[in-house]
Every structure is written in structure tokens, then in C-alpha cells.
C-alpha positions as CSV (number, residue, x, y, z in Angstrom):
1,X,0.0,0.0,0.0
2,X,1.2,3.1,-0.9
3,X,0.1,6.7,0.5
4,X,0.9,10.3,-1.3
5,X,0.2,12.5,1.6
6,X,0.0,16.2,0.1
7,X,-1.1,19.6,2.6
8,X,-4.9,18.8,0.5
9,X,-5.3,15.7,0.2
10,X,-4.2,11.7,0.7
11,X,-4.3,9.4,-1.4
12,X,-4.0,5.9,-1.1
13,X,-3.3,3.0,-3.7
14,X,-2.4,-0.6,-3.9
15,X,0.6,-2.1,-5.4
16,X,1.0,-5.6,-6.6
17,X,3.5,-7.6,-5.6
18,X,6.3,-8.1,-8.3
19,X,6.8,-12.2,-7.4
20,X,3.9,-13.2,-9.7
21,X,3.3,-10.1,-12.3
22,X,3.9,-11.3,-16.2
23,X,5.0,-9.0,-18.4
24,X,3.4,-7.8,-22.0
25,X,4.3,-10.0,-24.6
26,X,7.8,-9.5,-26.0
27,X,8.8,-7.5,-29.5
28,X,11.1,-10.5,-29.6
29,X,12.1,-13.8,-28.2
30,X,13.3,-13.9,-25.2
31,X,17.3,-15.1,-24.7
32,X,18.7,-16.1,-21.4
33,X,22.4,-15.1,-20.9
34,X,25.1,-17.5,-22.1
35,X,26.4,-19.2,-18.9
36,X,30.2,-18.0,-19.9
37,X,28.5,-14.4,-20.1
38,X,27.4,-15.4,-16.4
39,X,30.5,-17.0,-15.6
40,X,32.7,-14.6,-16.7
41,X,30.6,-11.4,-15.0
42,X,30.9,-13.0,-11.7
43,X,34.6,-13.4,-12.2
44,X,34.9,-9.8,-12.7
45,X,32.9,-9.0,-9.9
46,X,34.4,-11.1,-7.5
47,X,31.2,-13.7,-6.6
48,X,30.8,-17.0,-6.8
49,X,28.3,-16.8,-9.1
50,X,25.1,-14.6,-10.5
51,X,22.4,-17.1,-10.2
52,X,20.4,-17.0,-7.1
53,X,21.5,-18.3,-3.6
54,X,19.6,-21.8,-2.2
55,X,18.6,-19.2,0.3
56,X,16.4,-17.0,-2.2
57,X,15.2,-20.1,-4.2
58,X,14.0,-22.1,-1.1
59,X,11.8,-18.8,-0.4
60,X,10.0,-18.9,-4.0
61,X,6.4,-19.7,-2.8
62,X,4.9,-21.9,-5.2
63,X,0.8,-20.5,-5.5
64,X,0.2,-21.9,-9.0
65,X,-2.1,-24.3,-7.2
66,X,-4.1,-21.1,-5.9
67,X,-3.6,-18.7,-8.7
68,X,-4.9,-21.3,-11.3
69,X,-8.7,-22.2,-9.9
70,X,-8.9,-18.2,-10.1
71,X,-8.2,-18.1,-13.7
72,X,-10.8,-21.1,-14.0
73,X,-13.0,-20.0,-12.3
74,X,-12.9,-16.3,-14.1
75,X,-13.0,-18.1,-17.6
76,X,-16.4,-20.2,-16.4
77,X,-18.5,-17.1,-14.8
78,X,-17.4,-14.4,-17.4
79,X,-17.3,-16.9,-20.5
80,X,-14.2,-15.8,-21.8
81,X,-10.4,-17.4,-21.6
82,X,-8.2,-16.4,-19.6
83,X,-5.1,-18.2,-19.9
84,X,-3.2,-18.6,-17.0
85,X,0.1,-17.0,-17.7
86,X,2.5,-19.5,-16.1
87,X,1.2,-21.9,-19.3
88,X,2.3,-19.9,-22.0
């Protein structure tokens, strides 16, 4: 939640969380860096490595099994598809 807080007035407005946003469909494919891009960035910054630590990856939630009856469950009582993003 964010609040602007002005003399006249407050406003207040939600944010969405950035953990399971999708973004627009690309202009072009998508490309993951080369691993001896990777490898050789971390050299030069003097880590171990750029991909994420066990730490962060044993705190991705997994909510696919929430997020997914939503989408169903949109698509059934508006009768329209919505695909759920994490299909594509």
C-alpha cells in the first residue's frame, strides 16, 4: 500500500507484488544469458556466481495451485479465456 500524503489531500493506492506479475508479450524472443556471459561477470565482480542463492530459491512460494482455480473459475462465470500466464 502506498500513500501520497499532500497539505490537500491523501491518497491511497495498492501495489501488486512483483513475485507473480507477467510481463506484455515481447517485441522479440526472449534469450537467457550465455552461462560463460554469467560466468565470466561473476569473475569480474568477484562472486561466486550470479544465479540465485539456495537461500532465495528455497523462499519462492509456489501458489500456481491457488492462482490457477482463479483463472478457472474467471473463464467459467465471465465466459471468456483467460489463460493462465505461467502456461504460455
Amino acid at each position: 500500500m502506498v500513500w501520497n500524503v499532500t497539505k490537500d489531500d491523501i491518497k491511497v493506492r495498492m501495489a501488486e507484488v512483483g513475485h507473480n506479475t507477467w510481463a506484455p508479450p515481447l517485441a522479440a524472443p526472449a534469450e537467457p544469458p550465455k552461462q560463460e556471459d554469467k560466468t565470466d561477470m561473476a569473475k569480474k565482480l568477484g562472486v561466486e556466481s550470479l544465479d540465485y542463492s539456495d537461500f532465495i530459491q528455497a523462499g519462492a512460494w509456489d501458489v500456481h495451485d491457488v492462482l490457477r482455480p482463479i483463472y478457472e473459475d474467471a473463464s467459467k462465470t465471465l465466459g471468456k479465456e483467460f489463460p493462465y500466464p505461467g502456461d504460455k
